[in-house]
Each structure stands twice: as structure tokens, then as C-alpha cells.
KEKE-3310 file (N, C-alpha, C; in steps of 0.2 Angstrom, whole numbers, plus 5000, padded with zeros to 4 digits):
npx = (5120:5123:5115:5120:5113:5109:5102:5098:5097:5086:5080:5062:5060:5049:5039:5031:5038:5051:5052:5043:5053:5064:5059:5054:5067:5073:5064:5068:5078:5089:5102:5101:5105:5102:5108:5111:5114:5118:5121:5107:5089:5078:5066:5053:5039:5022:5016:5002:4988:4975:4958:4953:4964:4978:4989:5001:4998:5005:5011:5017:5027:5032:5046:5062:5077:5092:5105:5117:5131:5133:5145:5152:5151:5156:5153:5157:5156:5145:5130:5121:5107:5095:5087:5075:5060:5052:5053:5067:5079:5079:5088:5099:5104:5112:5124:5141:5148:5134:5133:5145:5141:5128:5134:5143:5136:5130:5140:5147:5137:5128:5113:5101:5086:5076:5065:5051:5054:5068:5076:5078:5092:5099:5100:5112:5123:5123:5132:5131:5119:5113:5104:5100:5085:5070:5055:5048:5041:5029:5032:5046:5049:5054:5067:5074:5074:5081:5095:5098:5093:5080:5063:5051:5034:5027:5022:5030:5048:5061:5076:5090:5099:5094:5080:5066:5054:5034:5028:5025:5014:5016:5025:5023:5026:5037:5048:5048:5052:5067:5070:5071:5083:5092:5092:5084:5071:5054:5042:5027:5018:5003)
npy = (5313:5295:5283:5266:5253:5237:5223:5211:5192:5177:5161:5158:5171:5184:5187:5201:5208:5207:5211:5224:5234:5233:5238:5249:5258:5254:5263:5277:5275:5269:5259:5244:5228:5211:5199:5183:5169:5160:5164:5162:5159:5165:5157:5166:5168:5172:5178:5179:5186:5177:5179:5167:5161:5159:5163:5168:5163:5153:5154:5150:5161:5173:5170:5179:5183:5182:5193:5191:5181:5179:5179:5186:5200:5216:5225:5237:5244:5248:5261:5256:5245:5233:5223:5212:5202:5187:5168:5165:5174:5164:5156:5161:5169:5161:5162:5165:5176:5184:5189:5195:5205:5214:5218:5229:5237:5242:5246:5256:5265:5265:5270:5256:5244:5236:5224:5215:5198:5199:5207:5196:5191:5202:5198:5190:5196:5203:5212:5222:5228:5231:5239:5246:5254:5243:5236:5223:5208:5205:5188:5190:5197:5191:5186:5197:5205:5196:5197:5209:5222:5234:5230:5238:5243:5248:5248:5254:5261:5269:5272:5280:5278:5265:5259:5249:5239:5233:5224:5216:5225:5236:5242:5253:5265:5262:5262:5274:5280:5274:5279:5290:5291:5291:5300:5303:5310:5309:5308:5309:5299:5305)
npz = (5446:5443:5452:5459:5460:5470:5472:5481:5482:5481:5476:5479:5483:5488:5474:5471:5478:5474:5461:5459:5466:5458:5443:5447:5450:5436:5430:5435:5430:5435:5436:5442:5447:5449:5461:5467:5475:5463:5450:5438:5434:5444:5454:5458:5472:5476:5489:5500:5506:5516:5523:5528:5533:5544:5543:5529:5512:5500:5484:5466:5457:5443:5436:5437:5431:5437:5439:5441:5452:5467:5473:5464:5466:5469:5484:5487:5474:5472:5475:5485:5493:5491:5500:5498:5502:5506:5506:5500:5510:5521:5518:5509:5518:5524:5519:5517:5508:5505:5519:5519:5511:5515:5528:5523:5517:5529:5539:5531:5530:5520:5508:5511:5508:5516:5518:5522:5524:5525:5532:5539:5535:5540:5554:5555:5554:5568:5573:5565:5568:5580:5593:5583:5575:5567:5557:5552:5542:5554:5562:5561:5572:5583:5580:5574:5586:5595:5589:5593:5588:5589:5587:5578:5579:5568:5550:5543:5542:5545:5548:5552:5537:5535:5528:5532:5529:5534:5525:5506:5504:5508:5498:5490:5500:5503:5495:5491:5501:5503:5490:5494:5501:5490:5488:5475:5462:5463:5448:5447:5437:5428)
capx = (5125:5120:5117:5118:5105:5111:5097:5103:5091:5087:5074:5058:5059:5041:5038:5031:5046:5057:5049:5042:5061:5068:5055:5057:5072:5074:5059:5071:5085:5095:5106:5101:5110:5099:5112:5109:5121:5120:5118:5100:5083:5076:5059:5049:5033:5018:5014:4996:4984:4969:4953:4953:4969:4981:4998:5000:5001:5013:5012:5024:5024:5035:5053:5066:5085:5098:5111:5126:5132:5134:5152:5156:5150:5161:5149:5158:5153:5135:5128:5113:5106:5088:5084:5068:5058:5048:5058:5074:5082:5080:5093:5103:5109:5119:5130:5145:5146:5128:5134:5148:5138:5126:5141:5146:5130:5128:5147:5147:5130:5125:5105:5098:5080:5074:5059:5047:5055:5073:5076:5084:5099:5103:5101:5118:5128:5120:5135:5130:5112:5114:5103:5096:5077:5068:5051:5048:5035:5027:5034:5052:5053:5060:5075:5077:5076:5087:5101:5101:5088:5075:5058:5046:5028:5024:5022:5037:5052:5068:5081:5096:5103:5091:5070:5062:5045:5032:5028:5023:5008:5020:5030:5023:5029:5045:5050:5049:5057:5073:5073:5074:5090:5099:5090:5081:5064:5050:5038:5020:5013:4995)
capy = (5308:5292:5279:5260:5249:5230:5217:5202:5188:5170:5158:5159:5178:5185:5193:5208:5211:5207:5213:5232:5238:5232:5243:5257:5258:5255:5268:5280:5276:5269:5253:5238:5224:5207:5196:5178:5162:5156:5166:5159:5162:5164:5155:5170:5165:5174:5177:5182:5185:5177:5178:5159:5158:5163:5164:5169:5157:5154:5152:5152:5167:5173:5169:5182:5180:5186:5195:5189:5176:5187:5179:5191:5206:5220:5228:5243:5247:5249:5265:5256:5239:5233:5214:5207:5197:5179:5164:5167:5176:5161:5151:5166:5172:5161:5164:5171:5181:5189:5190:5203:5211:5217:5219:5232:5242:5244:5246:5260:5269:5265:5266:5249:5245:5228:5222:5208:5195:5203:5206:5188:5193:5207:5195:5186:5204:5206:5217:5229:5232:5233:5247:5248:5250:5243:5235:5218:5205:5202:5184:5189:5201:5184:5185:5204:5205:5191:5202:5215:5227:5237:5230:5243:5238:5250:5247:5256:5262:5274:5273:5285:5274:5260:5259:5243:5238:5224:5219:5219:5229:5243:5244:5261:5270:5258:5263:5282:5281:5272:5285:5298:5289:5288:5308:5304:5314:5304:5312:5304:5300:5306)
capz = (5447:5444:5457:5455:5466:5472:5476:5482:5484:5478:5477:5484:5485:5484:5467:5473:5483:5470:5454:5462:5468:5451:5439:5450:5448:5432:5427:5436:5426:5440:5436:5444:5449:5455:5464:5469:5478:5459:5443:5436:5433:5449:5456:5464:5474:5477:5496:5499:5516:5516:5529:5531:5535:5550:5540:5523:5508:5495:5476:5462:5453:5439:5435:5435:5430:5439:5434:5445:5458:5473:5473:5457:5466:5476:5486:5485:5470:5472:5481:5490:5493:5492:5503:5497:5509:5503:5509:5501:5516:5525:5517:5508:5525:5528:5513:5521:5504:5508:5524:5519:5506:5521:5533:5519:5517:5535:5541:5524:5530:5512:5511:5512:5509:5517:5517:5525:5528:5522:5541:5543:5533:5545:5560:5553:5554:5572:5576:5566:5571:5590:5594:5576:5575:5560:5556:5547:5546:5563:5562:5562:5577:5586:5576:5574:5593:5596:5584:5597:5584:5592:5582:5577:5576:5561:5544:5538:5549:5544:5554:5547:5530:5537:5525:5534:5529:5536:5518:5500:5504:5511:5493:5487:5503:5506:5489:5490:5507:5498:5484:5496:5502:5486:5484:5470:5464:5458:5447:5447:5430:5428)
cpx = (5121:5121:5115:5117:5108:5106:5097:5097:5092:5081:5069:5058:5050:5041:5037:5038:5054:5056:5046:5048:5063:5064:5056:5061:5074:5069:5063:5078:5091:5095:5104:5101:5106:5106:5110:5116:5123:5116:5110:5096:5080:5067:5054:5042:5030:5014:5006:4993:4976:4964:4953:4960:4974:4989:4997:5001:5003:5009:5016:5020:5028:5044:5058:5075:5089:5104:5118:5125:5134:5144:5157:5155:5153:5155:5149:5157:5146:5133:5121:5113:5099:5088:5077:5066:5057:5053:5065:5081:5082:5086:5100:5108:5114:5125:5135:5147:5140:5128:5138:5146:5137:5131:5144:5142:5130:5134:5147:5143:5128:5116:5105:5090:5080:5067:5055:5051:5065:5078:5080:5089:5102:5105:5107:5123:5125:5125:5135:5123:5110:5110:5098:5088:5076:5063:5052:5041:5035:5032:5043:5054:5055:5067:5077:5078:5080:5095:5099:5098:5082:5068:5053:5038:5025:5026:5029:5040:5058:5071:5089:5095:5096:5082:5069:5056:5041:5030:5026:5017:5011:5025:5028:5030:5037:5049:5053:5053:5065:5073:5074:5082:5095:5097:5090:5073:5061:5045:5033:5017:5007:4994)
cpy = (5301:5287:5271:5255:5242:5226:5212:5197:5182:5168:5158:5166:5180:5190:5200:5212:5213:5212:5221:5236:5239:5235:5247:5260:5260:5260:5272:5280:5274:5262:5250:5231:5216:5200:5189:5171:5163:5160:5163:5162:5159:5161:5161:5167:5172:5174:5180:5181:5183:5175:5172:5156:5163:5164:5166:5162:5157:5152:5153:5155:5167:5172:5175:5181:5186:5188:5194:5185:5184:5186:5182:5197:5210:5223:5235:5247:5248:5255:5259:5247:5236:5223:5215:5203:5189:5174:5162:5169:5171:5154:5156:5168:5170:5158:5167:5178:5188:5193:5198:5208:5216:5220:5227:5240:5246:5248:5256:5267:5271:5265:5260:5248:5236:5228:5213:5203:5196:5203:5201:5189:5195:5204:5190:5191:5206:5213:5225:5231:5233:5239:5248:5248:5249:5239:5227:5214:5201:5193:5184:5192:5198:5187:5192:5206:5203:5194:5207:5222:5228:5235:5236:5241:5241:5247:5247:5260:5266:5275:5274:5282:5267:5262:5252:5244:5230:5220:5221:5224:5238:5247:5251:5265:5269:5263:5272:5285:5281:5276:5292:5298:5290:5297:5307:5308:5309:5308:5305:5305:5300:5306)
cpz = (5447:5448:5453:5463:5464:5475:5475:5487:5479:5475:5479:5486:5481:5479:5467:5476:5480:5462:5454:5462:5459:5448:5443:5449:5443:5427:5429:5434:5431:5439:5438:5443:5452:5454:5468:5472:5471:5455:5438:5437:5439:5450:5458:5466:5478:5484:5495:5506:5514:5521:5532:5534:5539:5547:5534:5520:5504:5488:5472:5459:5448:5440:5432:5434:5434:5436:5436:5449:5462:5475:5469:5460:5472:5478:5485:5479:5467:5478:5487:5485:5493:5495:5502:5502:5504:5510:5508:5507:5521:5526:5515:5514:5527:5522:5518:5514:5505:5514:5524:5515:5512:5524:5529:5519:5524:5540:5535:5525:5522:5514:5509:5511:5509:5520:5519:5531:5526:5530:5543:5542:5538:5551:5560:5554:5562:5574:5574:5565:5578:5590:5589:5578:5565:5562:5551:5549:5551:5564:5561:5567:5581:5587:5577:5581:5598:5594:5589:5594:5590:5587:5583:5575:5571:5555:5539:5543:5546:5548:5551:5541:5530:5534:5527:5531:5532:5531:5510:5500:5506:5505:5490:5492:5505:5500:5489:5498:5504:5492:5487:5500:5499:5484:5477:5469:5459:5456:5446:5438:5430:5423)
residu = (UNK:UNK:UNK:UNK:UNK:UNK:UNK:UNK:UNK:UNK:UNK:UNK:UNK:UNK:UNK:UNK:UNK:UNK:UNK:UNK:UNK:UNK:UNK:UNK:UNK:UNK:UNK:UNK:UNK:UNK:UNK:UNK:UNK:UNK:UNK:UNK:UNK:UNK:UNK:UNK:UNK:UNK:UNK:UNK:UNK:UNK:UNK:UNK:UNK:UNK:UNK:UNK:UNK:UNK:UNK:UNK:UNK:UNK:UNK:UNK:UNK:UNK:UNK:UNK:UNK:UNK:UNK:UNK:UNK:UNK:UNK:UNK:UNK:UNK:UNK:UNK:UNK:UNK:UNK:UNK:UNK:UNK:UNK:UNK:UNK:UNK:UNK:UNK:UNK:UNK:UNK:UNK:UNK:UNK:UNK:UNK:UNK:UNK:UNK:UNK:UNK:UNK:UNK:UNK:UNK:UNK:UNK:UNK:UNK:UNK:UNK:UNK:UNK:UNK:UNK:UNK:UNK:UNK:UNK:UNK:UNK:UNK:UNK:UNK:UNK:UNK:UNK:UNK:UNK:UNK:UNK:UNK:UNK:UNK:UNK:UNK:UNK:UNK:UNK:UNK:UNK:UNK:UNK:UNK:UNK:UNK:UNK:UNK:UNK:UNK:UNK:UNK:UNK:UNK:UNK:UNK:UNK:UNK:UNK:UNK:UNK:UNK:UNK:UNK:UNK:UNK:UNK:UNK:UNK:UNK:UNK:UNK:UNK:UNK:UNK:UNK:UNK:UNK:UNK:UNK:UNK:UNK:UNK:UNK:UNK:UNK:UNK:UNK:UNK:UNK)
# end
């Protein structure tokens, strides 16, 4: 059966975040869908940790097109949803559109894979993470907290239909958690 993967994100989504899911995906033959406020070629920016510095720091990175406004998309019709972190999520969220995608996933027990800073989204849907545990990066357990979500200080988090991660660095295991969601098998090319 084939599934079909929904990644809804903007601007300023970190490339990793964005660019990892989507060839995964699509090396597994499974549809995907990148959904933005506004159809266009997306900005992604390049986050990175460096010793000299106590935050991460930003760069632009490569340009991806999206494939739809989020205002053209039924939720319903997509098994599973992926949120990308960067700083996208930090304006995106408050789409009421995005707002029902989510609301949809989560309402649905569709899996979900969210990522970094992805987590903000969810904090606009508070009602339905109450209880929830998930992980995100350190600098959003505020907000997750705030939303009535339980944060997790690990890495990577599964909670039923629910794959969190705290960041690009975590995208191999994130990934293979979210295709044990959609029960897919992944064969390792050697």
C-alpha cells in the first residue's frame, strides 16, 4: 500500500530538516508533498553549532520548491505528516490553515514526525498535546511546556503516532522511527 507523506513548512526551514525527510521518502518510493502559506521556492537556512558560540548559527542554504499552498491541501488525504524545525515554525504556526493541518494528524492518530524547532507548531493545537510527551530543541521546552506537553530531554522521543527529535543531528534515527510509523522497511545500501 502506498503511503503518501505531507511536509508543511516555509521559509527559513533548516535544509537538513527539510531536504533529509524529502529524499527519504522519495528513495522509498513514497509520494511526498512539501506544503507552504504560499506555493514558491522556498529559502532553507543552514543551522550549525559551533564551539565559539552558545546558540547555533544560521546560513542560507539551498532553495527548494514547494509543491502547494497549504490552503490547496486536505489533510485527509495524506497518511502522515513531517514538521521540519529551522525558523519557519515560528511564523508558520500561526496560519490557521497549519494550525488545522496539525489539529488533523493529531485528532486522526496519523503518525507525525517533528523535528527541532517543528514543536512550535504543535503549541498552537495545545489541546491536543495535553499529556503528550515529545523532545525538541532545548530552547523550545518553554513553549512545549507551556502547551501542556510533557518535554523529554532525549534526543529522540516516540510517543504512540507522535516521532520528536532535538535536531538535525538526530535525522538518521528520526527517520527510521517515522518509517516504522508508516510500517515501512528500509533496506540499507552497502
Amino acid at each position: 500500500m502506498s503511503k503518501n507523506v505531507l511536509i508543511v513548512t516555509g521559509d527559513a526551514v533548516d535544509c537538513l530538516e527539510i531536504f533529509y525527510p524529502y529524499y527519504r521518502c522519495l528513495e522509498e518510493n513514497i509520494p511526498c508533498t512539501i506544503a507552504s502559506p504560499t506555493m514558491k521556492k522556498l529559502q532553507t537556512v543552514c543551522h550549525d553549532f559551533l564551539p565559539e558560540m552558545e546558540t547555533f548559527t544560521e546560513m542560507k542554504g539551498y532553495k527548494i520548491d514547494s509543491h502547494a499552498s497549504v490552503d490547496d491541501i486536505n489533510p485527509a488525504d495524506f497518511d502522515s505528516l513531517i514538521l521540519p524545525g529551522g525558523r519557519a515554525p515560528e511564523y508558520i504556526r500561526m496560519n490557521p490553515k497549519v494550525q488545522e493541518i496539525a489539529a488533523h494528524f493529531l485528532k486522526e492518530n496519523k503518525p507525525m514526525g517533528v523535528i527541532c524547532h517543528g514543536q512550535l507548531i504543535l503549541t498552537t493545537v495545545r489541546e491536543h498535546i495535553q499529556g503528550r510527551e515529545m523532545t525538541a530543541y532545548n530552547a523550545c521546552r518553554p513553549e512545549v511546556e507551556a502547551a501542556g506537553a510533557v518535554y523529554i530531554e532525549d534526543q529522540l522521543h516516540v510517543d504512540g503516532n507522535l516521532v520528536t527529535g532535538h535536531a538535525w543531528p538526530n535525522l538518521p534515527e528520526f527517520m527510521r522511527e517515522f518509517f516504522k510509523q508508516l510500517e515501512v522497511k528500509e533496506e540499507a545500501n552497502v
